[in-house]
C-alpha atoms as one frame of an Amber mdcrd trajectory, in Angstrom:
protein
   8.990  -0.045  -9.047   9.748  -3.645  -9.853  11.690  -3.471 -13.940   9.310
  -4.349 -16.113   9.358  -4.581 -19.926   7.146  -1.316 -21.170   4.071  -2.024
 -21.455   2.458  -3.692 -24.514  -0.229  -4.705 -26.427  -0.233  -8.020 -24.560
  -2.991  -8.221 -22.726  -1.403 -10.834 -20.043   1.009  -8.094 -19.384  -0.766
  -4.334 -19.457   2.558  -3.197 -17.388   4.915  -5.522 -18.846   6.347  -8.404
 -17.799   8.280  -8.901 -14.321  12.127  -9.104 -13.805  13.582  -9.764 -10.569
  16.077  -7.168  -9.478  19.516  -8.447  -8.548  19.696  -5.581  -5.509  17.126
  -3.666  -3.946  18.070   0.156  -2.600  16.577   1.360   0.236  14.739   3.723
  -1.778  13.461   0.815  -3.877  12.043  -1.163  -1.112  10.442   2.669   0.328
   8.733   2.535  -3.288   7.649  -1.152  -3.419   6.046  -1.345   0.151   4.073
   2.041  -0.907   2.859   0.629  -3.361   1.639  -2.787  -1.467   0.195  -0.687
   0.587  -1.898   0.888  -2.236  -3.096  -2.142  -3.777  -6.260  -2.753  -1.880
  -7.463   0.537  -2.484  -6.599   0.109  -6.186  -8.011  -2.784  -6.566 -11.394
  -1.895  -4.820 -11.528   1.378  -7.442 -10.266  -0.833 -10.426 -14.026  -2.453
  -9.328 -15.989   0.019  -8.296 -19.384   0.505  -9.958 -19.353  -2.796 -12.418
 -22.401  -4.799 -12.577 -22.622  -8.300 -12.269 -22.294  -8.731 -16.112 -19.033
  -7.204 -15.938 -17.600  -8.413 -13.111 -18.029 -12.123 -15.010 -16.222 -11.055
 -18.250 -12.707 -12.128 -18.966 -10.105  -9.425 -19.238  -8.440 -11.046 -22.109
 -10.061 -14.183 -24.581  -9.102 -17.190 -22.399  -8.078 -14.968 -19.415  -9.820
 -15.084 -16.030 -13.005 -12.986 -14.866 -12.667  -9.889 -13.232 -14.407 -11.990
 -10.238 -10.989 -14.118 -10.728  -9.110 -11.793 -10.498 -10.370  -9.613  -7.477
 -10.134 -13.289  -5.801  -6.984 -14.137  -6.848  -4.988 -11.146  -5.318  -5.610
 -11.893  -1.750  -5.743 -15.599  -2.330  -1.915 -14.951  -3.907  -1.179 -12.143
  -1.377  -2.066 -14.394   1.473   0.655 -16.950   0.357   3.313 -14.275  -0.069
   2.611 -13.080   3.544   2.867 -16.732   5.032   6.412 -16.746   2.622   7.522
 -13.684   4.524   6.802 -14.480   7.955   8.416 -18.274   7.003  11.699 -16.892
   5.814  11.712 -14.277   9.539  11.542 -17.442  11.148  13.170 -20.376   9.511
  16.467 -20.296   7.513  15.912 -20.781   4.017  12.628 -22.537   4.442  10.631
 -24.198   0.990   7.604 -22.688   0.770   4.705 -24.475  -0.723   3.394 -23.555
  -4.015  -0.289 -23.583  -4.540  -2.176 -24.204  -8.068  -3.749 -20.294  -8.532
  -5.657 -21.522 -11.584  -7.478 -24.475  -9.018  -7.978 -21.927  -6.860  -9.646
 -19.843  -9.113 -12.052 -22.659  -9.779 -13.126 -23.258  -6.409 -16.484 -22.189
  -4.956 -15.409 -19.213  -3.133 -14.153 -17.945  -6.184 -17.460 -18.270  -7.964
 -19.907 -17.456  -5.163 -18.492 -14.867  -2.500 -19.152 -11.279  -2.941 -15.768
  -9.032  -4.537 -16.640  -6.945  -1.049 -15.284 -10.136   1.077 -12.284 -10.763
  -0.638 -11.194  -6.695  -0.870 -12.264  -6.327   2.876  -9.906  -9.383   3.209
  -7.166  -8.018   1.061  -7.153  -5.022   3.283  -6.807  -6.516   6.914  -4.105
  -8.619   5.319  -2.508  -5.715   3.711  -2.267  -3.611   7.254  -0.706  -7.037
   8.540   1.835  -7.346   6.046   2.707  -3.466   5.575   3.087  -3.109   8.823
   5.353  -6.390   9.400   7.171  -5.211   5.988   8.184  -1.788   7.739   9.352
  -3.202  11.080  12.317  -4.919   9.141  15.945  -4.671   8.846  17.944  -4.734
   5.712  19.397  -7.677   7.144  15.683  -8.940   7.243  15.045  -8.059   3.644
  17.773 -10.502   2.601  16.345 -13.021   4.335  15.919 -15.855   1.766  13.102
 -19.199   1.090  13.087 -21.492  -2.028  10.760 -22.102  -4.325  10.711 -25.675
  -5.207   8.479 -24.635  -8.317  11.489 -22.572  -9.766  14.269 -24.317  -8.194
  15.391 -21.332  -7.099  16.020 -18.897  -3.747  14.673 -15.628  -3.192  15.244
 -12.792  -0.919  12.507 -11.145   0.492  13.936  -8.250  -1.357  12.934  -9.535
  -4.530   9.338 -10.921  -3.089   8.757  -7.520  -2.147   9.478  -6.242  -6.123
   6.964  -8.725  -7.330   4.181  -8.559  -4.775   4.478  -5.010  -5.947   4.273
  -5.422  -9.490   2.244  -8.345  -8.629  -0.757  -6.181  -7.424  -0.524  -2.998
  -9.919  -0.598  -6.011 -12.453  -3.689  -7.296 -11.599  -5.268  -4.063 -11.189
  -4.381  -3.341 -14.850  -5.899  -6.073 -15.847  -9.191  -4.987 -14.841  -8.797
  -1.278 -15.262  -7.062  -1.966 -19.044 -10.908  -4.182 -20.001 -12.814  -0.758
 -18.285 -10.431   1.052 -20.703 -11.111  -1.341 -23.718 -14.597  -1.784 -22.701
 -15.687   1.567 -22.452 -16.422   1.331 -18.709 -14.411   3.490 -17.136
């Protein structure tokens, strides 16, 4: 998995924080598209069986909703797949940022069933697994910018934070059952 500081009492980080690898073995990348391809299904237990009271309560004072968060996954997993199939096509193309704390504002956020966005996360998830596991090495060190962070990344190192990226989330919502009792 992605190297991660342990994880902490911070709440923001229940596995720790992310660190981009410098390399990625082929074992590595094995382990980080498993667990991409896990996250839906983690996600959807991480929800299972909360009422509507819960689903609205922040996982952290300040943090988002659980409803944010179930949102936010696809909404950010969506992006990274578009950032993938950019950098297959285009050399060294900028991707464009989006504003994930807007987004979690917006109407869809606050009025469409968890169901629509986890049925979403999983058609996306097939997609992107499956376009993930065609690829080359040479493919995985395929590279796009982030104007954000001024920096270039392979899709090596996409591929370690889309998989901490989604066991993150999920720990934020399975960490509150934990805290909260609900589990």
């Amino acid at each position: 998995m992605p190297a991660t500081d342990t994880a902490s009492t911070d709440l923001r980080y229940p596995i720790g924080k992310f660190s981009y690898p410098d390399s990625v073995s082929d074992k590595q990348r094995a382990q980080y598209i498993d667990a991409i391809e896990r996250t839906p299904a983690e996600l959807r237990a991480g929800v299972r069986g909360l009422d509507a009271r819960q689903i609205d309560t922040p996982y952290r004072p300040g943090g988002w909703t659980v409803r944010q968060v179930a949102h936010h996954v696809p909404d950010s997993h969506i992006n990274a797949y578009v950032r993938f199939k950019l950098a297959l096509t285009e050399d060294t193309p900028t991707i464009k940022p989006y504003r994930e704390a807007k987004w979690a504002e917006l109407g869809d956020t606050r009025n469409v069933p968890l169901d629509t966005s986890l049925d979403l996360l999983d058609a996306l998830h097939e997609r992107w697994v499956a376009l993930i596991r065609s690829l080359s090495s040479d493919d995985h060190r395929r590279t796009f910018v982030h104007p954000d962070h001024g920096k270039t990344f392979t899709l090596d190192q996409a591929l370690a934070l889309y998989a901490w990226h989604g066991r993150h989330h999920t720990a934020h919502i399975t960490s509150l059952r934990v805290r909260e009792g609900w589990a």
